[in-house]
C-alpha positions in Angstrom: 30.9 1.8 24.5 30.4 -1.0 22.1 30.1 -4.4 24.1 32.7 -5.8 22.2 33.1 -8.8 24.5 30.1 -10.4 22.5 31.9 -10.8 19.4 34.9 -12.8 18.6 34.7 -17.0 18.1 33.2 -18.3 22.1 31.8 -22.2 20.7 28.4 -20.7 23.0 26.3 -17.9 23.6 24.3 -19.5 26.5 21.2 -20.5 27.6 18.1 -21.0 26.7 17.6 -18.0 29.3 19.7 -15.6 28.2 18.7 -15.9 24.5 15.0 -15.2 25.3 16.2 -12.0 27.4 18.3 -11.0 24.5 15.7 -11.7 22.1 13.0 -9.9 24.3 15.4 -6.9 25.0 15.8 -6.7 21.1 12.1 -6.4 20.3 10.3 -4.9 22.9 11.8 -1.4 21.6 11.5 -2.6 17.8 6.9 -3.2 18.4 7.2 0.3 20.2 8.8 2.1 17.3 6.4 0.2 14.7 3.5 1.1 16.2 4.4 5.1 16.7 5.1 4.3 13.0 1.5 3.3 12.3 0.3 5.7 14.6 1.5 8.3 12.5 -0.7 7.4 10.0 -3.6 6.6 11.9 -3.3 10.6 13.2 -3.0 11.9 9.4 -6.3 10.1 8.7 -8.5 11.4 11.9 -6.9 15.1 11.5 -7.4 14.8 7.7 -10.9 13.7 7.8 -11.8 16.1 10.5 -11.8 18.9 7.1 -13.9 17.0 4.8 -14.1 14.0 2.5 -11.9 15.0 0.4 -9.1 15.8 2.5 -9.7 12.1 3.9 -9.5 10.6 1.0 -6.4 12.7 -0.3 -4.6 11.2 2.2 -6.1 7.5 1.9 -5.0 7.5 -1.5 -1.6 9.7 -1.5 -0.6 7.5 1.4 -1.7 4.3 -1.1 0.6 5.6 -3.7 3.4 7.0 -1.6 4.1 3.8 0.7 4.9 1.0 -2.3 7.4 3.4 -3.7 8.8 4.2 -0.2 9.5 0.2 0.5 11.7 0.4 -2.0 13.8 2.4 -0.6 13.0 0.6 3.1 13.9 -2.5 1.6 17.5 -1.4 0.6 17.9 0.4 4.2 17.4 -3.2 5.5 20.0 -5.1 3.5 22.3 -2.4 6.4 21.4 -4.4 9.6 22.6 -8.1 8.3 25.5 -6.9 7.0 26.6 -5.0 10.3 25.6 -7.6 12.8 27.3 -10.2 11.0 30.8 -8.0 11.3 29.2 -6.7 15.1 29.8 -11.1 15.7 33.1 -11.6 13.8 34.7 -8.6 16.1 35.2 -6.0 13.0 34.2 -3.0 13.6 36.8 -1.3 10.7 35.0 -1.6 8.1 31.8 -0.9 9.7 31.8 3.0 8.6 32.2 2.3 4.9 29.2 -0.2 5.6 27.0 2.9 6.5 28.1 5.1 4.1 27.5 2.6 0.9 24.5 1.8 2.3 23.6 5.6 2.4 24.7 5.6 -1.7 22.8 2.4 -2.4 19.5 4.1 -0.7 19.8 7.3 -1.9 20.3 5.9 -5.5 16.4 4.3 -5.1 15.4 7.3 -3.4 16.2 8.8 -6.6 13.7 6.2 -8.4 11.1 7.3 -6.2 11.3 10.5 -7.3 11.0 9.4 -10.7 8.4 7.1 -9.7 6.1 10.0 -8.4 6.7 11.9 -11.3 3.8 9.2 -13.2 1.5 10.1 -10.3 -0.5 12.5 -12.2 -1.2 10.1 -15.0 -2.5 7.3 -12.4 -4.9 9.6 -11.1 -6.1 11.1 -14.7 -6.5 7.4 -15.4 -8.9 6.9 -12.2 -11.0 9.8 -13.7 -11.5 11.5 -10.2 -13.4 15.2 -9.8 -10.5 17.8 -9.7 -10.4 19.3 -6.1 -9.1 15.3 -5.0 -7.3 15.0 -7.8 -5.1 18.4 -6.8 -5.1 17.3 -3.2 -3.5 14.1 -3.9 -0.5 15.8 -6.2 0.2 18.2 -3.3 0.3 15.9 -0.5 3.0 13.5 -2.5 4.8 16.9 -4.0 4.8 18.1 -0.3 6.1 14.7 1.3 8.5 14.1 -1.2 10.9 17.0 0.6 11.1 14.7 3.6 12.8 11.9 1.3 16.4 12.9 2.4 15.6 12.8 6.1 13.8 9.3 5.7 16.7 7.7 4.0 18.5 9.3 6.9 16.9 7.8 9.5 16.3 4.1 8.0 19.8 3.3 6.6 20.7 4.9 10.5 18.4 2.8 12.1 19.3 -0.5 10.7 23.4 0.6 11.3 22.0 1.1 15.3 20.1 -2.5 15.4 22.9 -4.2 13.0 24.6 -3.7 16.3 21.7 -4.9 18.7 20.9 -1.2 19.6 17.6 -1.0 19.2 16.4 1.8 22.0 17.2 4.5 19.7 14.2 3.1 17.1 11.7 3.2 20.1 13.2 7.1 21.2 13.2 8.5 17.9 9.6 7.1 17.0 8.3 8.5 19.9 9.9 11.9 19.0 8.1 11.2 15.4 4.5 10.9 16.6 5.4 14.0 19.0 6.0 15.9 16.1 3.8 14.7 13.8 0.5 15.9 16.2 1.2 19.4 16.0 2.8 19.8 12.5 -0.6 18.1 11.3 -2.3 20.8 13.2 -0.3 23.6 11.8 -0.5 22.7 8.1 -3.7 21.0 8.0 -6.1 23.4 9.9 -3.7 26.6 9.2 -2.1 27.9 12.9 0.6 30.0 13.5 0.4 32.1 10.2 0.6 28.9 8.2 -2.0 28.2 5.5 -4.5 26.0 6.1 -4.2 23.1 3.2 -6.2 20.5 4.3 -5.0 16.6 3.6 -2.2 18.1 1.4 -0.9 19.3 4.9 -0.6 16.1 6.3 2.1 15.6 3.5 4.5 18.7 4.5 3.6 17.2 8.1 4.9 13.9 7.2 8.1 15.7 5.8 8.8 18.1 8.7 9.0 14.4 10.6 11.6 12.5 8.7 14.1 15.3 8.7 13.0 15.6 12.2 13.3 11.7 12.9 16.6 11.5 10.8 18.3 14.7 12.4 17.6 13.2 15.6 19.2 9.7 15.3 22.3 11.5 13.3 23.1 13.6 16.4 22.5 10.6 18.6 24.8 8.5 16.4 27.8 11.2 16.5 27.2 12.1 20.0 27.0 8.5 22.0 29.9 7.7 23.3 29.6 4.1 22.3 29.7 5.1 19.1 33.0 6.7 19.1 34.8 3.9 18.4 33.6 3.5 14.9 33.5 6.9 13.8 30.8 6.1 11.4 30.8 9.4 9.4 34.4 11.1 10.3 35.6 10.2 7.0 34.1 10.3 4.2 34.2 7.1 1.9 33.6 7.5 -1.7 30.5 5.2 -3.6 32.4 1.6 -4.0 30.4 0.1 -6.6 31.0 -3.4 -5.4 29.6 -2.9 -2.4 27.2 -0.7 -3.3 26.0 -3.8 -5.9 26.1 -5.9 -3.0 23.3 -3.9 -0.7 21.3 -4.1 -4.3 21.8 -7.8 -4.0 20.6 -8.2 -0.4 18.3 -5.1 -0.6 16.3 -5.3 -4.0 14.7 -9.1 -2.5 14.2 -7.4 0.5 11.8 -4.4 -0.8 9.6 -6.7 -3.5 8.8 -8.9 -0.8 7.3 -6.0 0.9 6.1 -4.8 -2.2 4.2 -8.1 -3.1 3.0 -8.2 0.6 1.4 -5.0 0.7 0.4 -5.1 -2.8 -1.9 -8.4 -2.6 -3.7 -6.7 0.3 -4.0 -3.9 -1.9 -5.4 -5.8 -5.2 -8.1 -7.9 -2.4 -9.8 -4.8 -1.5 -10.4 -3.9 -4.9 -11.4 -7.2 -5.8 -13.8 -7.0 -2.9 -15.0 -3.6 -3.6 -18.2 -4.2 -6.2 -19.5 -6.8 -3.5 -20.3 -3.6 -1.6 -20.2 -1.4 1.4 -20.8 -3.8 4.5 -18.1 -6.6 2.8 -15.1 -3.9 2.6 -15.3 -2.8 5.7 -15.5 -5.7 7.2 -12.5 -6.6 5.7 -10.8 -3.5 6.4 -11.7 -3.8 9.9 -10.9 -7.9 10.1 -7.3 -6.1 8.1 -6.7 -3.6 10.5 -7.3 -5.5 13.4 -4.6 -8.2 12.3 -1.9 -5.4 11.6 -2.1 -4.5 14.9 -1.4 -7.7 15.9 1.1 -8.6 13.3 3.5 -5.8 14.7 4.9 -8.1 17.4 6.1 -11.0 14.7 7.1 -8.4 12.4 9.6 -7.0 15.3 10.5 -10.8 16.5 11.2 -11.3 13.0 13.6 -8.1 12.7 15.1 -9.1 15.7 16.1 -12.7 14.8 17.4 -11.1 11.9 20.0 -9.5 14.4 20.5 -12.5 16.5 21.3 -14.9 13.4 23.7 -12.3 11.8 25.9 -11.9 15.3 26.0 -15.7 15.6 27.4 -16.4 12.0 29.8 -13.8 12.3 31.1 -15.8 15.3 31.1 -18.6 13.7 28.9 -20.2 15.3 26.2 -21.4 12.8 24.5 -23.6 15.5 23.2 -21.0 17.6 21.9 -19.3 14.7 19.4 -21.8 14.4 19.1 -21.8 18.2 18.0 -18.3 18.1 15.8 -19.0 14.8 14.1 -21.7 17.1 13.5 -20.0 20.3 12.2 -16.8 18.4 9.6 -19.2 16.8 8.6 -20.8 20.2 8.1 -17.0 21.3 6.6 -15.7 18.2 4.2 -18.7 17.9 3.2 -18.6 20.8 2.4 -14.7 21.2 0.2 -15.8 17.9 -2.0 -18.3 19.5 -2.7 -16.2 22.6 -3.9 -13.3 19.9 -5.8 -15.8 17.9 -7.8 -17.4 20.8 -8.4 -13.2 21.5 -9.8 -12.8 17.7 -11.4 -16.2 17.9 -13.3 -15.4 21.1 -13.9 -11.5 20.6 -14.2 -10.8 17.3 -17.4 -9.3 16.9 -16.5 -7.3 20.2 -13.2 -6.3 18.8 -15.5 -4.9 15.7 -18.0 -2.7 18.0 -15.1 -0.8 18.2 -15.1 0.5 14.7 -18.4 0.6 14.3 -22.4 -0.1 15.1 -23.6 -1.5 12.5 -24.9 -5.2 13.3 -24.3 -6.2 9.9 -20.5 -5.1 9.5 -20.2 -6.4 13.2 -21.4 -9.8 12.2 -19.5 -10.2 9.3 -16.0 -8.8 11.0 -16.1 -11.0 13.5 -16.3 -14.6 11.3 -13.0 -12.8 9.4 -11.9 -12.0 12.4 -12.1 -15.8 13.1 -10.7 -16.4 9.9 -7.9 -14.0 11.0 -6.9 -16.1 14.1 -5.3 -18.8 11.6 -3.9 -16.4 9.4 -1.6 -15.2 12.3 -0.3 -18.4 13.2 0.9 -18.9 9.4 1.7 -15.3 9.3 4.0 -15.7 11.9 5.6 -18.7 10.8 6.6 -16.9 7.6 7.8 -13.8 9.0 9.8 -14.9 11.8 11.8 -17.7 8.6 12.0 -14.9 6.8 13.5 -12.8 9.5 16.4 -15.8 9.9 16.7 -16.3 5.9 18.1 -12.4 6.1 20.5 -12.8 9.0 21.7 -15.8 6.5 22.1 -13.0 4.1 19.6 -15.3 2.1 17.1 -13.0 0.6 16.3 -14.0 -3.2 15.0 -17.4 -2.5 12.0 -15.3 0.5 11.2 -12.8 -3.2 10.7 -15.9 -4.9 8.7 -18.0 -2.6 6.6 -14.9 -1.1 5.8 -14.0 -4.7 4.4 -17.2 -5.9 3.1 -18.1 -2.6 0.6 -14.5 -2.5 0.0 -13.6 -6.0 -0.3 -16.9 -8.3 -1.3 -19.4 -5.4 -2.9 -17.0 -2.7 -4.9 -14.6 -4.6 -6.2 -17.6 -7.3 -7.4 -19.7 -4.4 -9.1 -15.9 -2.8 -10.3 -15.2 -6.0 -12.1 -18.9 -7.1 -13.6 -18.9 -3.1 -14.3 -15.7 -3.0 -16.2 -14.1 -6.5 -17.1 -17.4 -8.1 -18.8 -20.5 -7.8 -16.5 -22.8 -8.8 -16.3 -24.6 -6.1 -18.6 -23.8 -3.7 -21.0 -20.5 -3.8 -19.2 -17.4 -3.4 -18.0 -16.5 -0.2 -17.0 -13.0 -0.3 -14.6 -11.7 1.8 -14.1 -14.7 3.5 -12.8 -16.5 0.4 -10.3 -13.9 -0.1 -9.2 -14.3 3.7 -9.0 -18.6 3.4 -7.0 -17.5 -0.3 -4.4 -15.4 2.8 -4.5 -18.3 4.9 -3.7 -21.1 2.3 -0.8 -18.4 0.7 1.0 -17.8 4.0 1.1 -21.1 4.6 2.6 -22.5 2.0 5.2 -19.6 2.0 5.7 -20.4 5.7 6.5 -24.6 4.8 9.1 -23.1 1.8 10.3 -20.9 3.5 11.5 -22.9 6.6 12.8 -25.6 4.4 14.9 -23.1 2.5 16.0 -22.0 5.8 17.0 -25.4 6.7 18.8 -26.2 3.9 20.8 -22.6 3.8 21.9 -23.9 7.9 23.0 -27.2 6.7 25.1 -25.1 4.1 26.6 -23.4 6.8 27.5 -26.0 9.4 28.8 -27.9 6.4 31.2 -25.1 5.6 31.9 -24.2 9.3 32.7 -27.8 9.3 35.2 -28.2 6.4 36.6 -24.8 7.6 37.7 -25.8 11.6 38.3 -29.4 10.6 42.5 -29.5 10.2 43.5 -31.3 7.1 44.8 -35.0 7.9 
C-alpha cells in the first residue's frame, strides 16, 4: 500500500534523525542502480574488446553517439518524479495516472527525435573519414540498439513515477536484473552462441536492446502487480495525449536533458582538446575521469533523492522543510565528498596502478587525481542544488547557469591553462581539470543562490496563502 499518512498538511516532518534515515533509505538503492548502469557499459567494452580493436572501438564510439541523444529523452523521463512527489505530499493521488501516462507521450515524442537524430549518424562518421569495417560496425551497433528504444522509455518514465513516490528499491532490483542480462546476451551476440551469429561490437548493441525491453517489462509487471500500487491504477485507463500537460513535462523536462547534455558534452569536447598532446596525457585524464565518475555516483543519487524529499515537502505545504532536507542532504553529500577527496588526494597514483603500469601515466594520473579531489567537493555542491532547484520544479534557471558555467567560463579558463601560454606555460591536462574546478564552482555559488531565492518565493507565498485576511 501507498503510505498515505505522509502526505497531507502536518506543520513537521521530524528530526534531524529521521530525515537522514529517509534520505539514506532513498539513495542507497538509487547509487546501486547507477552503478549496474555503468557497469553495463563497462561489460560491453571488456566483451567488445576481447574480439579486436575494432569491435572496441565500435562500441567506444556508438556508445559516444548514442548516450547524448538518449539524455534527451532521460531528461524528459525526469521532469515525472517532481511532478509525482509533489502530488505524493499534497495527498493526491487522482491525478497521478494521467501524470504517467503524459509523461509516457511527452518521452515517447523525443524518442521519436532520437530516431531522427540517428538517422545523421552515417554522415558524422563519413565526416570522421574512418576505414570501412569501423565505419559499418558503428551503424549496426546504433541500428541494433535503437529496437530497445521503446523498452527504455519504458523503464525511465516508470522509474521516476516509482521514486516520485519515494519507491526507490524497484531502480536497485531492476538494475540488477539489467547487468544479469546484459552478461550473457553480450555473450550470445557478440561471440556467436546458441545458433546466434557472431557480430562482434555490433552485438553489444542488440545486447543493450534485449536489456531495456527486459528492464522495462520488468518494472511494468512490478508496477501492475504490487499491491501498493493498486490504488492508483496507473495504466487501467487509458488517458488520451493532453497537450497542456504534455507542454508542461517539455517545460520541466527539456532544462533537465541540456544540462546533461552540456555536462557530458564538455567532458567530451576536453578529451579531444587533449588528444594532439598525446598518448600518456589522455589517458591520464581518462583514468583521473573515470576514477571521479565512480565517485560522483553517490552525489548524483543524493542529488536525485533530494529531488524527492523537496517535492513531498512542498506538496505539504511545508516549504521550510524543503530547505531542511536541501540542507541536510548537503551536510551528507559534502561530507561523503571530502572523505573521497582525502582518498584521491592520498592515493592517487595507487588508485592509477590499477589501470595500468606505466610510470609515466601513473605519475601524471595521480596529480589529476589530486586535482580531482577539489573537483568533487564543487561537484557536489552543484549537483546536490541542482537536485533541490528540480524538486522546486525550478529547472530553466540550472540550463542556464550549468551552460555558461562549463562551456563559456569552464572550458575558456581549461583551454587558456591548458594549450597556451597565456598565462603561465601550458599545463596540459591539468589546465583543463583547474578549467572543471573553476566551472563547477561558480555553477555551484549560482546555483545555490538561485535556490535561495526560489525558497524565499515560496515561504513568501506559503505565507500570504495561510495568513487570514484582517
Amino acid at each position: 500500500m501507498l503510505n498515505t499518512a505522509q502526505g497531507g498538511k502536518s506543520p513537521t516532518s521530524g528530526g534531524l534523525w529521521p530525515e537522514v534515515r529517509k534520505l539514506s533509505l532513498l539513495t542507497g538503492p538509487i547509487v546501486i542502480a547507477q552503478l549496474t548502469q555503468m557497469l553495463m557499459s563497462v561489460v560491453d567494452t571488456l566483451m567488445a574488446g576481447r574480439v579486436g580493436a575494432v569491435d572496441l572501438a565500435a562500441v567506444a564510439v556508438g556508445g559516444s553517439i548514442w548516450t547524448p541523444a538518449m539524455l534527451l529523452v532521460f531528461g524528459f523521463s525526469m521532469a515525472l518524479a517532481p511532478v509525482i512527489s509533489h502530488s505524493h505530499g499534497a495527498g493526491d493521488y487522482k491525478n497521478m495516472a494521467n501524470q504517467l501516462q503524459q509523461s509516457f507521450y511527452t518521452c515517447a515524442i523525443s524518442a521519436v527525435l532520437v530516431v531522427t537524430l540517428m538517422l545523421f549518424a552515417p554522415a558524422l562518421l563519413n565526416s570522421m573519414d574512418v576505414e570501412e569495417a569501423f565505419r559499418i560496425m558503428t551503424l549496426d551497433y546504433l541500428k541494433y540498439i535503437l529496437w530497445g528504444m521503446p523498452g527504455l522509455v519504458l523503464y525511465m518514465v516508470l522509474r521516476n513515477f516509482c521514486e516520485g513516490l519515494s519507491h526507490t528499491m524497484p531502480s536497485l532490483v531492476i538494475g540488477v536484473i539489467g547487468l544479469l542480462i546484459n552478461i550473457p546476451a553480450n555473450y550470445i551476440f557478440i561471440y556467436g552462441a546458441f545458433g546466434a551469429p557472431a557480430l562482434g561490437g555490433a552485438g553489444a548493441g542488440i545486447a543493450s536492446a534485449i536489456v531495456y525491453w527486459g528492464m522495462g517489462l520488468s518494472l511494468l509487471f512490478y508496477v501492475l502487480t504490487a499491491k501498493r500500487y493498486q490504488v492508483l491504477a496507473p495504466l487501467r485507463k487509458l488517458y488520451l495525449p493532453d497537450w497542456d500537460d504534455i507542454w508542461h513535462f517539455v517545460r520541466l523536462g527539456f532544462p533537465i536533458s541540456m544540462s546533461l547534455f552540456f555536462e557530458v558534452s564538455l567532458f567530451a569536447a576536453v578529451a579531444i582538446l587533449i588528444a594532439p598532446l598525446g598518448s600518456v596525457m589522455v589517458a591520464s585524464h581518462q583514468i583521473a575521469l573515470n576514477v571521479s565518475s565512480v565517485v560522483y555516483m553517490v552525489p548524483l543519487s543524493i542529488s536525485m533523492a533530494v529531488t524527492l524529499r523537496v517535492g513531498f515537502a512542498l506538496g505539504s505545504e511545508r516549504a521550510a522543510d524543503a530547505m531542511r532536507s536541501y540542507k541536510i542532504a548537503l551536510v551528507m553529500g559534502v561530507g561523503f565528498a571530502v572523505v573521497n577527496a582525502l582518498g584521491m588526494w592520498l592515493a592517487g597514483r595507487w588508485l592509477a596502478s590499477f589501470y595500468t603500469d606505466n610510470p609515466a601515466i601513473i605519475e601524471l594520473a595521480g596529480t589529476l587525481l589530486g586535482l580531482a579531489a577539489i573537483f568533487t567537493v564543487s561537484d557536489t555542491f552543484q549537483a546536490i542544488s541542482i537536485g533541490a532547484l528540480r524538486g522546486y520544479k525550478d529547472t530553466r534557471a540550472a540550463m542556464v547557469v550549468t551552460f555558461i558555467s562549463y562551456w563559456p567560463f569552464g572550458l575558456s579558463v581549461g583551454y587558456v591553462l591548458g594549450r597556451t601560454d597565456y598565462l603561465v606555460p601550458a599545463m596540459g591536462p591539468a589546465g583543463f581539470w583547474i578549467g572543471f574546478i573553476s566551472g563547477l564552482s561558480v555553477a555551484a555559488l549560482l546555483l545555490t543562490i538561485r535556490l535561495f531565492r526560489v525558497h524565499q518565493k515560496t515561504m513568501g507565498s506559503e505565507l500570504k496563502f495561510t495568513t487570514p485576511n484582517p
